[in-house]
C-alpha positions in Angstrom: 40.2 -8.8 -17.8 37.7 -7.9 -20.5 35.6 -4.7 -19.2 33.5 -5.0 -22.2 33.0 -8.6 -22.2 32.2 -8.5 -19.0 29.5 -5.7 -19.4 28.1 -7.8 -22.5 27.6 -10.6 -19.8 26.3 -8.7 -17.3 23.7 -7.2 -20.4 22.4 -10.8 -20.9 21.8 -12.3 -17.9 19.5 -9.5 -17.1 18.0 -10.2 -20.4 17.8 -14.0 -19.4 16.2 -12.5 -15.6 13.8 -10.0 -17.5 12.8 -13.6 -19.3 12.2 -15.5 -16.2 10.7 -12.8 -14.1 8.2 -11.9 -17.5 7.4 -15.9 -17.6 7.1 -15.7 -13.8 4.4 -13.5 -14.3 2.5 -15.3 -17.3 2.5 -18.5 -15.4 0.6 -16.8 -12.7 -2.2 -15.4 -15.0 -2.2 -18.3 -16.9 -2.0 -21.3 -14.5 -2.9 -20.3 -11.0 -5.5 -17.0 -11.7 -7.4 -18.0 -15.1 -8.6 -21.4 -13.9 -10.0 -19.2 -10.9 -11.5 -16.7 -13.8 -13.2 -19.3 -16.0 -14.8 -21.2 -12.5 -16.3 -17.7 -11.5 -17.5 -17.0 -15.2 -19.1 -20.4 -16.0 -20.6 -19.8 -12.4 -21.8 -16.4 -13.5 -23.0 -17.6 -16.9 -25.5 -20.1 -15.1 -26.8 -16.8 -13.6 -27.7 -15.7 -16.5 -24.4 -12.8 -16.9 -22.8 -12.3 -20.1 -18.7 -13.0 -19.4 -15.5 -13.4 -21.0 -12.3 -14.3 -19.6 -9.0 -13.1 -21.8 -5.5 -13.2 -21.4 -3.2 -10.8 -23.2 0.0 -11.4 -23.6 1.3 -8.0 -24.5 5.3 -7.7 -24.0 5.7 -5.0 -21.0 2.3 -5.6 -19.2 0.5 -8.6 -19.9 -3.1 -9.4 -17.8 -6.0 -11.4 -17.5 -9.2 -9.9 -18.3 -12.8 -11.0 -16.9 -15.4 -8.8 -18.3 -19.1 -9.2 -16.8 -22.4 -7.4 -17.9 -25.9 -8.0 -17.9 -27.9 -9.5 -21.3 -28.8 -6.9 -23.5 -26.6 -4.3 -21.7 -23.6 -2.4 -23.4 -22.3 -1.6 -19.8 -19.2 -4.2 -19.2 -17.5 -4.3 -15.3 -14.4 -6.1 -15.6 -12.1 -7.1 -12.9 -8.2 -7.3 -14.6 -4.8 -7.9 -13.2 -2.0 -6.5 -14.8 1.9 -7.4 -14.9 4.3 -4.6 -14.4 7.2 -6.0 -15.1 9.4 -2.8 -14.7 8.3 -2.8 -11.2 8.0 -6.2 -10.3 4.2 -5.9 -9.0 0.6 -7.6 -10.1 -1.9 -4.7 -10.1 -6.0 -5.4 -9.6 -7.8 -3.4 -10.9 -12.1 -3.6 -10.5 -14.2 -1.2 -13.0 -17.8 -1.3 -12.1 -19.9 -0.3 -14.9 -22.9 1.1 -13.5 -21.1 3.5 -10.6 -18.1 4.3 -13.1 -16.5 3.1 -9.7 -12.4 1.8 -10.4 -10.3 0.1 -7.5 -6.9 -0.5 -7.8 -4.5 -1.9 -5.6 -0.8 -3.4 -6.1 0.8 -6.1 -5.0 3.9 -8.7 -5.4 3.1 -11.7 -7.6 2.6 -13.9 -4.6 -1.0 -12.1 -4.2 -2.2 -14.5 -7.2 -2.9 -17.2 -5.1 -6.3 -19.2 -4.8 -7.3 -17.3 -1.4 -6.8 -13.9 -3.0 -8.3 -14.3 -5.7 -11.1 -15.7 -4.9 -11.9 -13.4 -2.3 -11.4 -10.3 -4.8 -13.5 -12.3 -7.3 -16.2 -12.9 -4.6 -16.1 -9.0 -3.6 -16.3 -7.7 -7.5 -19.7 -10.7 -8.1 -21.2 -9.1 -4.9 -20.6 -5.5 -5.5 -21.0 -5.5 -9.1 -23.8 -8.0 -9.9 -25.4 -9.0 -6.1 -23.8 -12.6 -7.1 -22.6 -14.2 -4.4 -19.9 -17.2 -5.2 -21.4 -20.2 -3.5 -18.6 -22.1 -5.0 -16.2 -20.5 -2.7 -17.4 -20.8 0.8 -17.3 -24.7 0.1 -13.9 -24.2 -0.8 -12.7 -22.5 2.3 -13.2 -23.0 5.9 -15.8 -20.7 7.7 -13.7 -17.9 8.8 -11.8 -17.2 5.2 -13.6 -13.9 5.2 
């Protein structure tokens, strides 16, 4: 047996399972948590909040980014989650601008679901900007809080 073929092997198919667990993770920010991000910031737009929604695709931590302030202030509160790859985990993160407040919590990629998310997107409108999402209690049955 080839020792050192067989270490080559064993090299790329964690290559090939970085690859898949690093897709894995831009899937979820991509196709199940932005759509979420974009509903909540054309909701917050027609409540007259400045917001942008951004995905970055950086190699080793890639996130979604929604950043929320108030017209004509330079004060931005964003509510983010962030890829570790290395670790396998999706960290939220909330910044609220006016408190200098930060909460941060990690989870497993399952957490970016429709429920979570909109419940922590819910939370950071209420806290951050007294905005309650309408939008969402329509979407989930009384009870979901």
């Amino acid at each position: 047996m080839n020792t050192l073929r067989k270490l080559h092997d064993t090299h790329e198919l964690h290559d090939v399972s970085d690859d898949s667990t690093r897709q894995a993770f831009i899937l979820a920010l991509g196709e199940k948590a932005r759509p979420l991000f974009e509903e909540a910031a054309s909701y917050a737009r027609n409540h007259d909040l400045d917001v942008v929604v951004d995905l970055v695709l950086e190699h080793d931590k890639p996130r979604l980014i929604l950043a929320v302030s108030r017209p004509g202030e330079d004060t931005v509160s964003s509510y983010s989650l962030v890829a570790n790859l290395a670790s396998q985990r999706m960290l939220h993160e909330e910044f609220y601008a006016d408190s200098g407040d930060i909460h941060r919590q990690e989870s497993l990629l399952a957490s970016i679901n429709e429920k979570v998310i909109d419940t922590r997107l819910a939370n950071f409108f209420r806290k951050g900007f007294a905005l309650p999402l309408d939008y969402i209690n329509e979407r989930h049955p009384i009870g979901f809080w």
